[in-house]
C-alpha positions as CSV (number, residue, x, y, z in Angstrom):
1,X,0.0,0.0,0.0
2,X,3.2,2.3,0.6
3,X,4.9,1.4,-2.1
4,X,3.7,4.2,-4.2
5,X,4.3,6.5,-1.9
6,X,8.5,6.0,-2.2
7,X,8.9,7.4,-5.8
8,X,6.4,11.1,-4.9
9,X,8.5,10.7,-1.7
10,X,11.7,10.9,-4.0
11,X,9.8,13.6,-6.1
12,X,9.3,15.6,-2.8
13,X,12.7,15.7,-1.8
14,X,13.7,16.7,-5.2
15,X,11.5,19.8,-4.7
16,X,12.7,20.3,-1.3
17,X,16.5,20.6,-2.4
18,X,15.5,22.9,-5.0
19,X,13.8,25.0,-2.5
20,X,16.5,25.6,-0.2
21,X,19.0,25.5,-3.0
22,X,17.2,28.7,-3.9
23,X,16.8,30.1,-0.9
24,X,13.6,29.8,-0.9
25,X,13.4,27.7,2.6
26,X,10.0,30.0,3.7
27,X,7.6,27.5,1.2
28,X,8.6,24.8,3.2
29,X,7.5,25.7,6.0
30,X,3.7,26.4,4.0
31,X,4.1,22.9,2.9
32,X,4.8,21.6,6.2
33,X,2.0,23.0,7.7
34,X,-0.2,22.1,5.0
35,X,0.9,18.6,4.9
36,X,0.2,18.4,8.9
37,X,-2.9,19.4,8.7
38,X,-3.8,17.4,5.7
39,X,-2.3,14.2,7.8
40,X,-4.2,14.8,10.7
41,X,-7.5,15.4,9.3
42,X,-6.6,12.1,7.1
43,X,-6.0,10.2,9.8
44,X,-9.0,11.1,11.9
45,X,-11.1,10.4,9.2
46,X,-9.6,7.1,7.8
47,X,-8.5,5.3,10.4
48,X,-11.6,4.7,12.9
49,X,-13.2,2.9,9.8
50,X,-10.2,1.2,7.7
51,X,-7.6,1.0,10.4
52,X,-3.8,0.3,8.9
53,X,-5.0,0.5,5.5
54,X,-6.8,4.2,6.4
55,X,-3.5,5.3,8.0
56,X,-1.9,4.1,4.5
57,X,-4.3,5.8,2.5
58,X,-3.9,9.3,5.0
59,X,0.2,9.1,4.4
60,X,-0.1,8.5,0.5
61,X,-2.8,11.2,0.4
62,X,0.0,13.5,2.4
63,X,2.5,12.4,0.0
64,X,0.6,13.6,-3.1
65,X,0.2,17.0,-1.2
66,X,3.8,17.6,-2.4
């Protein structure tokens, strides 16, 4: 169910160096916060009703959110 997540994972840490290559290191802390929240409102939702898998689901949505 993760294994998706690895190569937008790899995708996300592209973007990451870029961003503080750049100097641009305030958009990732947007990001972070947006990813957080997205996470927790994932997980609250998912996982009462489809336990691991919802917590799967929550991290891959949080993943795309990059």
């Amino acid at each position: 169910m993760l294994l998706p997540s690895l190569s937008i994972k790899m995708f996300g840490t592209l973007v990451e160096t870029f961003l503080q290559t750049t100097r641009r290191e305030k958009y990732l802390l947007k990001l972070l916060l947006i990813t957080v929240t997205i996470n927790v409102v994932a997980n609250a939702i998912l996982i009462p009703n489809l336990q691991a898998v919802g917590a799967a689901i929550a991290t891959l949505l949080v993943k795309l959110s990059w």
